[in-house]
C-alpha distance (Angstrom), angle and dihedral (degrees) to the residues before:
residue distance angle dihedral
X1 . . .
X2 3.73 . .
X3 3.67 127.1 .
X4 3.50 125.5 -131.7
X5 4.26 123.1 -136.8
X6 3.76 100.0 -87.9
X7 3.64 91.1 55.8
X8 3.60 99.9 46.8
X9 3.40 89.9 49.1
X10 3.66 90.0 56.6
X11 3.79 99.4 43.1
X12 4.12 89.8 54.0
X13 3.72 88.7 49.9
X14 3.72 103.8 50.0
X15 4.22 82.3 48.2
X16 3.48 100.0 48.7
X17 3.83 113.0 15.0
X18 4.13 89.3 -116.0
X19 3.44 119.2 150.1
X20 3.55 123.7 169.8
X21 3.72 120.9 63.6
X22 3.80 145.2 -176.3
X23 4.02 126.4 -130.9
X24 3.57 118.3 -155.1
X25 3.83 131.9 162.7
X26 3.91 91.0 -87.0
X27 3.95 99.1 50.7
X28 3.43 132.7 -85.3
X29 3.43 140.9 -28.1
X30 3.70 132.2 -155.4
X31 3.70 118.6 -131.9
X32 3.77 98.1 -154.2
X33 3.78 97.2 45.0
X34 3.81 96.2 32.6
X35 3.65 91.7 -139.6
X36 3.78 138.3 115.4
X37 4.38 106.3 -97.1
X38 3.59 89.0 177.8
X39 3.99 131.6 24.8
X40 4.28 105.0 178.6
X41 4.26 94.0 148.5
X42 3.74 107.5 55.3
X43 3.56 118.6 86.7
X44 4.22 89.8 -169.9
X45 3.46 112.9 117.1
X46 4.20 122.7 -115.5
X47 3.83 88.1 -94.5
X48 3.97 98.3 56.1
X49 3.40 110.5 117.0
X50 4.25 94.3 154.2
X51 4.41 84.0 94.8
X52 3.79 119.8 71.1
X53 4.00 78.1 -142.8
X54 3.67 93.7 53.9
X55 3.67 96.1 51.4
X56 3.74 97.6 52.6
X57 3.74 87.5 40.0
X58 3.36 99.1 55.1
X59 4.14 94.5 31.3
């Protein structure tokens, strides 16, 4: 079952204490780790790596 933003959010800060977090079209990214915790608006597959987003989402 997929999570929505609010919950991701939530899940990544009770596991690593991070609290301050970026939306962008893709999902969401965390601030601390600088890495996508939630990608819910791409419809690339894990191995794209043609999108600047893609790459650092899927890093």
């Amino acid at each position: 079952m997929a999570i929505n933003r609010q919950q991701a959010r939530s899940e990544h800060t009770a596991a690593t204490t991070h609290e301050q977090f970026s939306e962008t079209i893709y999902g969401v990214v965390c601030a601390g780790c600088r890495n996508y915790i939630l990608i819910d608006k791409t419809n690339c597959a894990p191995t794209c790596r043609e999108h600047e987003s893609c790459r650092q989402a899927y890093a």
